[in-house]
C-alpha positions in Angstrom: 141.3 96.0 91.7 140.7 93.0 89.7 137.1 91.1 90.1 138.6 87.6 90.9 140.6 88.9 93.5 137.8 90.5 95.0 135.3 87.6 94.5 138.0 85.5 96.7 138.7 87.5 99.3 135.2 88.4 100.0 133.9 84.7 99.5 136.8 83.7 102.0 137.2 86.8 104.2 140.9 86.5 104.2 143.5 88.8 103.2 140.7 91.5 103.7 138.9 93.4 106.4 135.6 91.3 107.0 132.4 92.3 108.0 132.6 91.6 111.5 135.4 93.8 111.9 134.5 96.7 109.6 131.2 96.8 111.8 133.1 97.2 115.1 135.3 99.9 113.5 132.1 102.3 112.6 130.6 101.4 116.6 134.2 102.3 118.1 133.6 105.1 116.3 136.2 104.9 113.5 134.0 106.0 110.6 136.5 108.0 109.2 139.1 105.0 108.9 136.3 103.0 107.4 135.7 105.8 104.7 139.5 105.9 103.7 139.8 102.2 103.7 136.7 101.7 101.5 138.8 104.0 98.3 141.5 101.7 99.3 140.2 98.5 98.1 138.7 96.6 101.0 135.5 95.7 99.8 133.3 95.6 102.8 134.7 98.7 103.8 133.0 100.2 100.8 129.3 98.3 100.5 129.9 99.8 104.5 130.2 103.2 103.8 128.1 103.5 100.9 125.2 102.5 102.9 125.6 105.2 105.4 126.2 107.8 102.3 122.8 106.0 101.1 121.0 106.6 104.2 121.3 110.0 104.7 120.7 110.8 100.8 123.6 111.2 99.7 122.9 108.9 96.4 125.8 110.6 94.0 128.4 109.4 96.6 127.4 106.4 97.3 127.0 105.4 93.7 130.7 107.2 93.9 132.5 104.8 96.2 130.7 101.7 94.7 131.6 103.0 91.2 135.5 101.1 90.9 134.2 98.4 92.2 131.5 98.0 89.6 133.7 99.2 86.9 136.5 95.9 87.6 132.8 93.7 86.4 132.5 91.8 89.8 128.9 91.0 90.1 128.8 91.7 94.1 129.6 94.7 93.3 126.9 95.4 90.7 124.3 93.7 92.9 125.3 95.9 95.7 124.9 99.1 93.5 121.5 97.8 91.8 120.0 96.7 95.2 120.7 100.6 96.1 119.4 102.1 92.5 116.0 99.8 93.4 115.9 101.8 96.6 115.6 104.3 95.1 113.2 103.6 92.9 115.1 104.3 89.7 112.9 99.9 89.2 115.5 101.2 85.2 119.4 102.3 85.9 119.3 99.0 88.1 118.0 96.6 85.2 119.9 98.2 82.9 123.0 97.8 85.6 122.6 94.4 85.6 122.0 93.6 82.1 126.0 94.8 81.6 126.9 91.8 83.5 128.4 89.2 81.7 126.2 87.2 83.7 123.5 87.7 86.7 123.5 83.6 87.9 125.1 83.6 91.0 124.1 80.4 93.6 121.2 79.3 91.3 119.3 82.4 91.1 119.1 85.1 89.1 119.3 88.8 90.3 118.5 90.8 87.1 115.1 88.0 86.4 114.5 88.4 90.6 114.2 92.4 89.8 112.4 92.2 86.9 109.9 89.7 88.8 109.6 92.4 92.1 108.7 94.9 89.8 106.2 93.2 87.7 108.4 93.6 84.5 106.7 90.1 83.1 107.4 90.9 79.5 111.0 92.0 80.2 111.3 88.7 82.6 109.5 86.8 79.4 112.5 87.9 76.5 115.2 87.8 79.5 114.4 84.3 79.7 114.4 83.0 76.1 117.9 83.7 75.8 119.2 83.2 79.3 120.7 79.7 78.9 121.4 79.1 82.7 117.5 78.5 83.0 117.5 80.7 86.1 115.5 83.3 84.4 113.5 80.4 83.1 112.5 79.3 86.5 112.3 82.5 88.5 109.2 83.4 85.5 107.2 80.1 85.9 107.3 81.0 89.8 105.7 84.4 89.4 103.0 82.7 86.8 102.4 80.0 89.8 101.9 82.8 92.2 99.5 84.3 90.2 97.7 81.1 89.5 98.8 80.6 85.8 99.1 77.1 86.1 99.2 76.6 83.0 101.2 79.1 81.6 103.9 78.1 84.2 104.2 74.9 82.7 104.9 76.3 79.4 107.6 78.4 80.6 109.5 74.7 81.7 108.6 72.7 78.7 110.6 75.5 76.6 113.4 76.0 78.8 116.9 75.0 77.2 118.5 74.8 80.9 121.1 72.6 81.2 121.4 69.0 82.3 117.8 68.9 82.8 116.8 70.8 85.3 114.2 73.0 83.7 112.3 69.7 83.2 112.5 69.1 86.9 111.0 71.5 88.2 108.5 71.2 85.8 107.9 67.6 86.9 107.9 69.1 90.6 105.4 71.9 89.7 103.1 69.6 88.4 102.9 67.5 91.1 102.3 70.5 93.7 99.0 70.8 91.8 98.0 67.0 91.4 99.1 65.8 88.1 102.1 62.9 89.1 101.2 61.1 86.1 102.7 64.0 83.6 105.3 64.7 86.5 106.3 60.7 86.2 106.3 61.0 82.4 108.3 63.9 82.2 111.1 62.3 84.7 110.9 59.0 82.4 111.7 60.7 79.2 114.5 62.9 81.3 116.3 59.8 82.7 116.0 57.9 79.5 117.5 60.8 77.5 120.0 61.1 80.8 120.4 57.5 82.0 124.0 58.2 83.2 122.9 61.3 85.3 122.2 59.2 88.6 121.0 62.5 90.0 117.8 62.2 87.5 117.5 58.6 88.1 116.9 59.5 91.7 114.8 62.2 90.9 112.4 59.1 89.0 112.8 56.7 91.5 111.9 59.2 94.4 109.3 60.2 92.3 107.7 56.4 92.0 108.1 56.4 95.3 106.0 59.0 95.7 103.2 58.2 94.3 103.3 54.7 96.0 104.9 52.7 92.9 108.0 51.2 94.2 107.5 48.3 92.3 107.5 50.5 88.9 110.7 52.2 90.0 112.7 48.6 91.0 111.2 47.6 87.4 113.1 50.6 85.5 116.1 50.3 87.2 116.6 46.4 86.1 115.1 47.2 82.9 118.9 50.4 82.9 121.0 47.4 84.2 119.7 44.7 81.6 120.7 47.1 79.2 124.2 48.5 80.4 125.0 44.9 81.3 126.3 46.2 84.9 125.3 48.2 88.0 127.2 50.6 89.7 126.6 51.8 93.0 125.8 55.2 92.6 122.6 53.7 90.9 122.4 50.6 92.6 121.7 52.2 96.5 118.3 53.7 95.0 116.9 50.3 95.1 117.2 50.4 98.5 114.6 52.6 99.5 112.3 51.0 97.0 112.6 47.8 97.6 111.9 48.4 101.7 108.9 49.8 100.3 107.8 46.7 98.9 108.5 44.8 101.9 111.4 43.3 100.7 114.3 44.8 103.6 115.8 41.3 104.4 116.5 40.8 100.4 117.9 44.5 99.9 120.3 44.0 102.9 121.9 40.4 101.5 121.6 41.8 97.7 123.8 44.9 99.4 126.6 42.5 101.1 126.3 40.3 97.3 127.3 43.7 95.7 130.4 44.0 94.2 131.4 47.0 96.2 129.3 45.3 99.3 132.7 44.6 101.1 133.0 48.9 101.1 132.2 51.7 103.6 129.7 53.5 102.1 128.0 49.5 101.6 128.3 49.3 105.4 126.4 52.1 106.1 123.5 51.1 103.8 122.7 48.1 105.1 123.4 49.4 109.1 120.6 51.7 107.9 118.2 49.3 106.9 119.4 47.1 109.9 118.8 49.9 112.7 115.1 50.9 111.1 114.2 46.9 112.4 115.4 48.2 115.6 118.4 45.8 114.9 121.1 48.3 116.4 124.0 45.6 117.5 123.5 44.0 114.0 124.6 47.6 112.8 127.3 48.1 114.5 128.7 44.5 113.9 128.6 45.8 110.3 130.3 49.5 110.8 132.8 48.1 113.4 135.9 46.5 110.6 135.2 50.4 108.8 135.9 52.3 111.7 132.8 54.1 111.1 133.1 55.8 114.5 131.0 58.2 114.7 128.0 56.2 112.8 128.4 53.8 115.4 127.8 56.0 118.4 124.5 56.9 117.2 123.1 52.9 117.5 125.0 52.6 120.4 123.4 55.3 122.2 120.0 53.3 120.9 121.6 50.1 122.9 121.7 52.6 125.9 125.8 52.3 125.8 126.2 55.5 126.2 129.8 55.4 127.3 131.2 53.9 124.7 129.2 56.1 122.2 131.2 58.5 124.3 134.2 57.6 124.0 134.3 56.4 120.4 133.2 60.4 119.6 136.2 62.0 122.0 138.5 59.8 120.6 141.7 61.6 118.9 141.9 61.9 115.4 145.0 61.0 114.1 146.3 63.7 111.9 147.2 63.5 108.0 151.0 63.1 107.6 153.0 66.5 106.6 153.7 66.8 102.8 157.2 66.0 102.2 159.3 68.6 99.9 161.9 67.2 98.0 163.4 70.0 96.8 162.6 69.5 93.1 161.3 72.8 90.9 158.6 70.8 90.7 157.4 70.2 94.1 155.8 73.1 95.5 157.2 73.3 99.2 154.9 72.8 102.4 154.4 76.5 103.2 
């Protein structure tokens, strides 16, 4: 077995018995197929029959079937055998199960710092997340400190974090303004973006965050103040100004400074300013402007709001035409369409 192999097949449920299936085996009453199949390499054969082994005691083999699974370093597989070992209460062969793992970061959590933080391991959680570089361990630590109403000490945890692109600082900005202090949570997003002025993502984060606390005008001001100094404004930065600019009452001048855009004559500029057209109520307007795009399915919505209800209809159950077939020339370097 090797652990990508397993990661895909599992993640995609193809070329491997899923769930589903394996479920309807054991209520047909084909346990015993299930068992052969899970020392056989189908995955959800084994977590299957481990579980039963677990639930009637049998800990040895169900750490058994699990075990060449575990062994090929997929972290499912791990999890699946430390989620058991916590069952079990033995709160130390599952830590120490997990801390083999080359890594424990799986969908922007952490499973080895979530354990530690069940149990109330704070000063294992505390060195697990000074070297964790991910930041998961980071995060999942100023949580428990929030829950237990150490504020402060939650906010300490963030301002040391390392994590990458940012993020650490984030959530610090969003932790301190769950408890009333947007003022530190705007500073912190400043400094970020300014350190990060390419990341539009953290851009957002500031602008949504003057936004917030009813400062549009301040978030307008530091996006000219980024474009004055890249000379230029891309869109990816220049549809936050959007929402800000609405704010300060300014919707007719956002909708013409959209169409003035250089990529104003594109899709995705379409469907901005149909947006801040259909919240006057302005719902023809809207689809005037989706209409040469063949934004279909955008335009049945404001149609529906114009009570044309047929031809919102109709524009939804209209065919899709389908992409053309790759063409195989035959060259080595071609990979046929098969």
């Amino acid at each position: 077995m090797d652990a990508d192999d397993l990661d895909r097949r599992a993640l995609t449920q193809t070329g491997c018995i899923p769930p589903a299936m394996v479920s309807r085996l054991v209520e047909l009453g084909h346990v015993d197929e299930v068992r052969s199949l899970a020392g056989r390499g189908e995955w959800f054969c084994a977590r299957e029959w481990a579980r039963r082994l677990a639930g009637q005691g049998r800990q040895a083999e169900a750490l058994e079937v699990l075990a060449p699974y575990v062994a090929t370093g997929w972290w499912a597989a791990a999890e699946e055998t430390a989620h058991l070992l916590e069952g079990w209460g033995r709160v130390d062969e599952a830590i120490a199960l997990l801390r083999a793992r080359v890594t424990t970061s799986v969908d922007n959590r952490d499973r080895l710092a979530d354990l530690l933080a069940r149990h109330d391991r704070i000063e294992d959680l505390q060195e697990y997340a000074a070297a964790e570089h991910h930041g998961h361990a980071a995060q999942r630590l100023a949580e428990l400190l929030e829950e237990r109403g150490d504020v402060n000490g939650a906010i300490a945890v963030y301002r040391g974090s390392t994590s990458r692109q940012g993020s650490g600082q984030v959530r610090l900005a969003e932790l301190l303004t769950r408890h009333g202090r947007g003022e530190e949570a705007l500073e912190v997003l400043r400094t970020l973006a300014d350190a990060h002025s390419s990341d539009d993502w953290i851009v957002h984060t500031l602008c949504e965050h003057y936004a917030a606390l009813g400062r549009p005008e301040d978030g307008l001001a530091y996006l000219d103040a980024r474009k004055e100094r890249r000379g230029a404004e891309e869109w990816e930065f220049f549809w936050m100004r959007l929402p800000l600019m609405v704010a300060c009452g300014r919707r007719a001048e956002a909708i013409e400074l959209t169409k003035a855009h250089p990529e104003g004559d594109s899709w995705y500029a379409a469907r901005s300013i149909a947006e801040l057209l259909a919240d006057e109520g302005r719902h023809q307007e809207a689809v005037d402007i989706l209409e040469p795009h063949d934004l279909g399915d955008l335009m049945a919505q404001h149609l529906i709001e114009l009570g044309r209800v047929g031809d919102a209809v109709t524009l939804l159950q209209r065919p899709r035409p389908r992409p053309p077939a790759p063409m195989w020339t035959g060259s080595p370097d071609d990979p046929p369409p098969f």
